[in-house]
C-alpha atoms as a printed R data frame, in Angstrom:
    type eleno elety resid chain resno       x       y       z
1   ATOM     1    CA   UNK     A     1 -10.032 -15.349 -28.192
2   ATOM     2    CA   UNK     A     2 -13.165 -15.745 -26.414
3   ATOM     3    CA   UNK     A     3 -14.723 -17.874 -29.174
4   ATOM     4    CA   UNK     A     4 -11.774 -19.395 -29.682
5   ATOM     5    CA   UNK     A     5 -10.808 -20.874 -25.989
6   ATOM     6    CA   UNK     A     6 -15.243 -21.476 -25.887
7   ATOM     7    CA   UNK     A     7 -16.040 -19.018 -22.899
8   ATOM     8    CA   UNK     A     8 -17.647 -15.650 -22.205
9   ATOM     9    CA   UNK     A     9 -15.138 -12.480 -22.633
10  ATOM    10    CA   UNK     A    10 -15.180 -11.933 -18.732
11  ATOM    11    CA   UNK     A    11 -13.728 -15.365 -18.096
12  ATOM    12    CA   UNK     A    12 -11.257 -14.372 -20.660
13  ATOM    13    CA   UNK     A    13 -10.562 -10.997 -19.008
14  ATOM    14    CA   UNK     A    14 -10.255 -12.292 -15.213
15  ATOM    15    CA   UNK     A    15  -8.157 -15.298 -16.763
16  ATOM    16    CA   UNK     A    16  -5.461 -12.880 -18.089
17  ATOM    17    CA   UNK     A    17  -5.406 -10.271 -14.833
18  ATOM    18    CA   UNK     A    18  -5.669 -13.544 -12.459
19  ATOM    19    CA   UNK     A    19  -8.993 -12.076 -11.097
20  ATOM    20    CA   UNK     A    20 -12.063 -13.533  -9.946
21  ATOM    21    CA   UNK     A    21 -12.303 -17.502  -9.344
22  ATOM    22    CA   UNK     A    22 -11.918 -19.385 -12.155
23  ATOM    23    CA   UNK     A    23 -10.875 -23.437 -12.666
24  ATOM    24    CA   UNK     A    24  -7.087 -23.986 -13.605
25  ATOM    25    CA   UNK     A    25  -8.309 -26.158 -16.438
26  ATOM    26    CA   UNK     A    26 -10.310 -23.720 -17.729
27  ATOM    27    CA   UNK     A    27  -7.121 -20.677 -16.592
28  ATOM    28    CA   UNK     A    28  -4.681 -22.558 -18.493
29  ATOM    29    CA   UNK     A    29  -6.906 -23.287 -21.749
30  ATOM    30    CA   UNK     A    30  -7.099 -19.535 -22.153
31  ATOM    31    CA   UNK     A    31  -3.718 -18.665 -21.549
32  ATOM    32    CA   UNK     A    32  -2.876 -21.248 -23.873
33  ATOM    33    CA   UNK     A    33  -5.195 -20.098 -26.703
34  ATOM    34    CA   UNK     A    34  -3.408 -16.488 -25.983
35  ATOM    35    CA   UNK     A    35  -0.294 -17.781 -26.345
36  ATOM    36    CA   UNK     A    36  -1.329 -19.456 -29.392
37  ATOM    37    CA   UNK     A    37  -2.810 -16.291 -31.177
38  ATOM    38    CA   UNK     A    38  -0.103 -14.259 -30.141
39  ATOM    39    CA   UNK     A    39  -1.840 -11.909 -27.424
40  ATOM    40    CA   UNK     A    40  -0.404  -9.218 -25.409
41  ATOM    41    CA   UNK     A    41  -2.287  -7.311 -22.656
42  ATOM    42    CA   UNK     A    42  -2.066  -3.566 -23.482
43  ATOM    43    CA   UNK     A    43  -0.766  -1.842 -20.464
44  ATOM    44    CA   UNK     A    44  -2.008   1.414 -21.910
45  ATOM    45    CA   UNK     A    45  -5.333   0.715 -21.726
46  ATOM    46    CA   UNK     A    46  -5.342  -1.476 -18.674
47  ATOM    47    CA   UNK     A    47  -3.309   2.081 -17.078
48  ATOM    48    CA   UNK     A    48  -6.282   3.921 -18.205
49  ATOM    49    CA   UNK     A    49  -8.838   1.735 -16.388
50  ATOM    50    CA   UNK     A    50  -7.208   1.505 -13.084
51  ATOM    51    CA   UNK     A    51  -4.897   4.634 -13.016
52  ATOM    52    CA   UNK     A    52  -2.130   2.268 -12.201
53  ATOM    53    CA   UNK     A    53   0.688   1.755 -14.639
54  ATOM    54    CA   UNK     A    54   3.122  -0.399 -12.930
55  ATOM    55    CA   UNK     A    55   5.624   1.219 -14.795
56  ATOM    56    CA   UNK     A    56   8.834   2.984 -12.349
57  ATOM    57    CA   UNK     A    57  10.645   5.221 -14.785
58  ATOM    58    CA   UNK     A    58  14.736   5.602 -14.930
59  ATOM    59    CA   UNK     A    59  16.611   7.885 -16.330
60  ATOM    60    CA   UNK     A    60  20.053   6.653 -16.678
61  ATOM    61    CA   UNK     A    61  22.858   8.791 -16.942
62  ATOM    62    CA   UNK     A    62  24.834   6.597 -19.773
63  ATOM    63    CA   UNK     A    63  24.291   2.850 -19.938
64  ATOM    64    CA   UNK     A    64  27.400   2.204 -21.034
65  ATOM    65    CA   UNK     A    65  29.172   3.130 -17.607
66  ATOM    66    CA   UNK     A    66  29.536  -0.328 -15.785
67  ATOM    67    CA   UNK     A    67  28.492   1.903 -12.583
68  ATOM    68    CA   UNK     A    68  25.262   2.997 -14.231
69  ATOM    69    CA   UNK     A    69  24.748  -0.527 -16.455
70  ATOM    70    CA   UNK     A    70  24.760  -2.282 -12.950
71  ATOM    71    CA   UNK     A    71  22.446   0.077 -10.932
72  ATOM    72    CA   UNK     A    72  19.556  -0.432 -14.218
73  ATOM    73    CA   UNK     A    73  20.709  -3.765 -14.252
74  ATOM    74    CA   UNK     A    74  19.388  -3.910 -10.361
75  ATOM    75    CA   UNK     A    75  16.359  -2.144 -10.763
76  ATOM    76    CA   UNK     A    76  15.088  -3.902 -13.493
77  ATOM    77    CA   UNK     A    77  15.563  -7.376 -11.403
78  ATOM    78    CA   UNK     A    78  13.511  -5.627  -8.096
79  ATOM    79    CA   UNK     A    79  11.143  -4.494 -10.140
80  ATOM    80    CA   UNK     A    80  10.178  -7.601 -11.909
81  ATOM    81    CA   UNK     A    81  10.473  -9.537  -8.688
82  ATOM    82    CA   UNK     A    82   7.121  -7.119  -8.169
83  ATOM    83    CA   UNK     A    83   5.468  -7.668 -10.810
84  ATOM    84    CA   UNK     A    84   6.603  -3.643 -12.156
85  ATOM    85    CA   UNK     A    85   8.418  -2.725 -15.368
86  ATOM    86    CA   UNK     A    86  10.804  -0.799 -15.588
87  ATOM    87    CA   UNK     A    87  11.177   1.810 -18.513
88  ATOM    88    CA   UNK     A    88  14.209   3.480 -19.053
89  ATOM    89    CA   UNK     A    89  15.470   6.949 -20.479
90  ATOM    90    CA   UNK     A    90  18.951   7.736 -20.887
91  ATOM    91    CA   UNK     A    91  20.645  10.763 -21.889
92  ATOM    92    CA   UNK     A    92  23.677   9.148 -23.813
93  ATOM    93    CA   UNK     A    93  26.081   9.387 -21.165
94  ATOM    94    CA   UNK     A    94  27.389  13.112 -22.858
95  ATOM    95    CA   UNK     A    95  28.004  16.227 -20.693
96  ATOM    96    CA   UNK     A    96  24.533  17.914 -22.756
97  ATOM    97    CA   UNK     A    97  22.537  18.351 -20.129
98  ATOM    98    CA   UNK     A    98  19.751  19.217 -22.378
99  ATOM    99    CA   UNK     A    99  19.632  15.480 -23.669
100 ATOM   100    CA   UNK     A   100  19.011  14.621 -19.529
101 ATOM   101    CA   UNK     A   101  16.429  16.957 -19.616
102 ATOM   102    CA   UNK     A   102  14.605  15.807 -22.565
103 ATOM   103    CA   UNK     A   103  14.914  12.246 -21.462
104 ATOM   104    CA   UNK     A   104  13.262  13.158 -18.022
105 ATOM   105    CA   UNK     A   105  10.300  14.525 -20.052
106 ATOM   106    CA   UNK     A   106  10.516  11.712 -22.220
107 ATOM   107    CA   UNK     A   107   9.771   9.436 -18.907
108 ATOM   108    CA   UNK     A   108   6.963  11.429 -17.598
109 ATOM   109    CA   UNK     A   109   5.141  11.920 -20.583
110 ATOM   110    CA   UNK     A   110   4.581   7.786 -20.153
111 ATOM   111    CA   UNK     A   111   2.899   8.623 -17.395
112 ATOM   112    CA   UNK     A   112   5.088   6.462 -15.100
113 ATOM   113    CA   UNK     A   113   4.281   5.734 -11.357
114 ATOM   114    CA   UNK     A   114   7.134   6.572  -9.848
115 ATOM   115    CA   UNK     A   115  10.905   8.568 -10.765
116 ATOM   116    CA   UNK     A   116  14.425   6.990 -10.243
117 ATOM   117    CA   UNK     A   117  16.699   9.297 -11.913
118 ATOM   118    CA   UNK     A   118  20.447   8.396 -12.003
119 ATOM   119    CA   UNK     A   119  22.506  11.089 -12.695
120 ATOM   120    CA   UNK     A   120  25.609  12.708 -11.358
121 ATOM   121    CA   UNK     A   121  24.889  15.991 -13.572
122 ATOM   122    CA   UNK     A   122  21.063  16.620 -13.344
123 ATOM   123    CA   UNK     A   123  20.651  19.361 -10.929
124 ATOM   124    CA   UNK     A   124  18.104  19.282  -7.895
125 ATOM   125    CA   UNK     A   125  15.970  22.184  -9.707
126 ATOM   126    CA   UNK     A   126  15.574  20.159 -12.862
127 ATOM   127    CA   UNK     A   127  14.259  17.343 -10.783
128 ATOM   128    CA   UNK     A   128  12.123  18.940  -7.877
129 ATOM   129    CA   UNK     A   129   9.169  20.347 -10.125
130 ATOM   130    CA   UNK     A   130   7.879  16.946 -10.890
131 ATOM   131    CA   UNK     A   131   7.812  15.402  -7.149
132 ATOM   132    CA   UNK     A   132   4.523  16.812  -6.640
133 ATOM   133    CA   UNK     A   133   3.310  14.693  -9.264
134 ATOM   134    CA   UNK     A   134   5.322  11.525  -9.195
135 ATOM   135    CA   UNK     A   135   7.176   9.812  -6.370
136 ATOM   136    CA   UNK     A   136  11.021  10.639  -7.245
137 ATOM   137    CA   UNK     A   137  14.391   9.218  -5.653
138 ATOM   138    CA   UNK     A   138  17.980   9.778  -6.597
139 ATOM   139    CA   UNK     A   139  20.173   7.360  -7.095
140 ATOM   140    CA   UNK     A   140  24.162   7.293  -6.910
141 ATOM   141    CA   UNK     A   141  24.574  10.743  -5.637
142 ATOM   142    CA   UNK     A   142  24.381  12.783  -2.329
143 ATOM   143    CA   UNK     A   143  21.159  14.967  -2.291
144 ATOM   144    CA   UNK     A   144  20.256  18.115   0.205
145 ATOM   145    CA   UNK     A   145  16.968  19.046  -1.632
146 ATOM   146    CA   UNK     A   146  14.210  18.128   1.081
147 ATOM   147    CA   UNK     A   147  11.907  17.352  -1.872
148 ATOM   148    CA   UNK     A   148  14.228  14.907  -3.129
149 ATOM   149    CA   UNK     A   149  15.186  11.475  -1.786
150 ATOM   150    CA   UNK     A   150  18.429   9.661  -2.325
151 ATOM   151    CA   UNK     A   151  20.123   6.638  -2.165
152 ATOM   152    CA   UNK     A   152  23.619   6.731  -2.445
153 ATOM   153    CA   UNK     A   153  27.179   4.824  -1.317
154 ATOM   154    CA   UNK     A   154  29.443   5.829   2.120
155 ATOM   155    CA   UNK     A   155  31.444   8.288   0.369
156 ATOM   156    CA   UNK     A   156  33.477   8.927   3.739
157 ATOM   157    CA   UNK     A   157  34.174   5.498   3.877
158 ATOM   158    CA   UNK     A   158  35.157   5.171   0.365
159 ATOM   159    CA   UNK     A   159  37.671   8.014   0.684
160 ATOM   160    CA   UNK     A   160  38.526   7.075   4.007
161 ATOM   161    CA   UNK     A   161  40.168   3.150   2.307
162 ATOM   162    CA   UNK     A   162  41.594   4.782  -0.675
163 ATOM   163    CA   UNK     A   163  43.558   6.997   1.460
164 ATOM   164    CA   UNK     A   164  44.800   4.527   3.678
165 ATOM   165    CA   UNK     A   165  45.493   2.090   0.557
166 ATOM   166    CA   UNK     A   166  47.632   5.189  -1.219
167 ATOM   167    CA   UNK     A   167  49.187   5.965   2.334
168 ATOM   168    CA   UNK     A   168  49.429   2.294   2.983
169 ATOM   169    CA   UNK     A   169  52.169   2.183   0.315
170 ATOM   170    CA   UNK     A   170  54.580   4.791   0.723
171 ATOM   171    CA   UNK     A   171  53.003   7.444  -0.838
172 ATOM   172    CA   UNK     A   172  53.527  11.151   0.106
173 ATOM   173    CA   UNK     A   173  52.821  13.351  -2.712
174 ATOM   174    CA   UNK     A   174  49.548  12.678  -4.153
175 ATOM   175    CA   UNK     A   175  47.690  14.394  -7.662
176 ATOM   176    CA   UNK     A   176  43.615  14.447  -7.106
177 ATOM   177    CA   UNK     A   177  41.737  14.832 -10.091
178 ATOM   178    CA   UNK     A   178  38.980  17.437  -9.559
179 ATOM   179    CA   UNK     A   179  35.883  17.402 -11.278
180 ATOM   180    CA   UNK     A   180  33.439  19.835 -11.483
181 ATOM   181    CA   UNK     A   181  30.263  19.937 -10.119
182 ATOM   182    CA   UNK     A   182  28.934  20.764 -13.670
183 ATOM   183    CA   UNK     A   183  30.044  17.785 -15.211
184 ATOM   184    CA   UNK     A   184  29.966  15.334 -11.873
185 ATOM   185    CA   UNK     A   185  28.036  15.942  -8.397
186 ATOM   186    CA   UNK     A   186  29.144  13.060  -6.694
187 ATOM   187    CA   UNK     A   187  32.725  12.899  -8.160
188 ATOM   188    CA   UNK     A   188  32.998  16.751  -6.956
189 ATOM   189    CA   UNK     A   189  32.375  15.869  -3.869
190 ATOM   190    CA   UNK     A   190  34.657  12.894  -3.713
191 ATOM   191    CA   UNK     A   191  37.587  15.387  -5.015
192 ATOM   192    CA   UNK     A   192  36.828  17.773  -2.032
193 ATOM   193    CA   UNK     A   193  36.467  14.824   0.264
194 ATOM   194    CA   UNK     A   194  39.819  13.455  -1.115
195 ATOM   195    CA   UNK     A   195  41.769  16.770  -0.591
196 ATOM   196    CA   UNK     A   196  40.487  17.099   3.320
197 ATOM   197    CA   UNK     A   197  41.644  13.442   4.237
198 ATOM   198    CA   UNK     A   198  44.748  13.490   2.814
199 ATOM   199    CA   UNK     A   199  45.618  17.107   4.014
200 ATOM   200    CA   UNK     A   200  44.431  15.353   7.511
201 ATOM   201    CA   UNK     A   201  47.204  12.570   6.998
202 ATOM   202    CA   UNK     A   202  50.012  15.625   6.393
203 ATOM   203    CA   UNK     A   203  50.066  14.137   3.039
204 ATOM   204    CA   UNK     A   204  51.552  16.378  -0.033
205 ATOM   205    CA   UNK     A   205  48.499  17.033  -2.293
206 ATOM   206    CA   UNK     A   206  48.745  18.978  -6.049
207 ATOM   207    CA   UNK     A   207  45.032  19.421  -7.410
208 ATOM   208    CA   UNK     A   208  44.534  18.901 -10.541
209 ATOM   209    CA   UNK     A   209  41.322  21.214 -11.934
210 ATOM   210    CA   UNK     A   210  39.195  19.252 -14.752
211 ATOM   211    CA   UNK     A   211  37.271  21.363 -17.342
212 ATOM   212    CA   UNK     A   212  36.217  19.070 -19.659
213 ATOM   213    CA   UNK     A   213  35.514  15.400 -19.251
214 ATOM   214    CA   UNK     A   214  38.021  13.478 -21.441
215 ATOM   215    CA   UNK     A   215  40.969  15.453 -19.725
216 ATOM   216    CA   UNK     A   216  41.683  12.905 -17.045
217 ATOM   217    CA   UNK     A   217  41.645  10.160 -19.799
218 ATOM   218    CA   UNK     A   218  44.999  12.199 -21.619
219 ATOM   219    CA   UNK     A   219  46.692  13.154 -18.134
220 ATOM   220    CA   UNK     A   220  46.426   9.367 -17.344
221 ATOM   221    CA   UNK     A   221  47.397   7.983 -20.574
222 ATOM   222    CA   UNK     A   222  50.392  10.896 -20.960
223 ATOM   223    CA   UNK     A   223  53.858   8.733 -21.088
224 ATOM   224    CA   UNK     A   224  56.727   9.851 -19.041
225 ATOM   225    CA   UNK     A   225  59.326  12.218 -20.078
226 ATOM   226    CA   UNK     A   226  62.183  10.051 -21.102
227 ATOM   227    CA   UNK     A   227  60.107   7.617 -23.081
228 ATOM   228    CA   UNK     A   228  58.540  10.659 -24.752
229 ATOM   229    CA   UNK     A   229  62.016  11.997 -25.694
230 ATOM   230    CA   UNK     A   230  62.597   8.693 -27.175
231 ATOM   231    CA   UNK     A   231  59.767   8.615 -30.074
């Protein structure tokens, strides 16, 4: 490339890391003679230079769930905007918590520079042995574990609307879905939330206990009685 754009290798070097001073003539020659040979920086070895990687890692619970499809989504616009890149695990979106596991191991072994894992089944212990090594948050969920950071929505507040939205209506006898903590931290913890607000609001409340995570999907889909008597 060197020979090719007629300068010295360093010139080439602090041309493509925007080091050093340098002309923009002579800048956009070699970038264009780059271009031209089809040249891409190698981030490994550039990693192994500096110890920087510039490389945030996510583990994504499923990116098919619009929920966890817009949080990446997010991330990988903030990170761009600077100048990091964002490499993503995911465990398939299945209730195998194995496949999170692997995919967190999968992350580190890239030896990224910092941890964002999104997950509403990966349990604090699974997480915490790595903060010592890499700077870790967690996204989308509530999280106790002083060696784990969290960003997460106003749960209280969430419950807190669609209470007054059910209560709002009419509504006096109400079915919450509960989902285990197993399968869903934060949707656990909305159940339980969900029971104590509406028990607050004297409202009649049947709990309905989820083992398995397409159960909701046939209790909601379920016709009525009368139309089932009519098949």
């Amino acid at each position: 490339m060197a020979r090719e754009a007629g300068v010295s290798k360093s010139l080439v070097s602090r041309a493509l890391l925007s080091q050093g001073r340098i002309s923009e003539e002579t800048r956009q020659r070699i970038l264009e003679v780059a271009q031209r040979l089809g040249y891409v920086k190698n981030a490994m070895a550039q990693g192994l230079v500096s110890q920087r990687t510039h490389t945030p890692g996510v583990l994504v619970r499923g990116a098919a769930s619009p929920f966890y499809a817009h949080l990446h989504a997010a991330l990988e616009e903030r990170a761009a905007q600077r100048g990091y890149c964002v490499v993503a695990a995911t465990g398939a979106g299945t209730s195998a918590l194995d496949e999170e596991r692997r995919a967190l191991q999968t992350l580190l072994s890239l030896r990224v520079e910092g941890l964002v894992v999104c997950s509403g089944m990966l349990p604090a212990q699974d997480i915490t042995p790595f903060t010592g090594h890499v700077p870790t948050v967690v996204a989308g969920r509530p999280e106790r574990d002083p060696a784990l950071g969290s960003v997460l929505c106003d749960e209280d507040d969430g419950v807190g609307q669609l209470v007054d939205h059910l209560l709002g209506y009419g509504h006096r006898r109400v079915a919450v879905l509960q989902v285990p903590a197993r399968l869903s931290i934060p949707q656990h913890g909305r159940g339980i939330a969900m029971v104590h607000r509406l028990k607050e609001a004297g409202a009649s409340i049947r709990v309905m206990e989820l083992d398995e995570g397409l159960r909701h999907r046939r209790a909601r889909h379920r016709r009525p009685p009368q139309q089932e008597g009519r098949r």
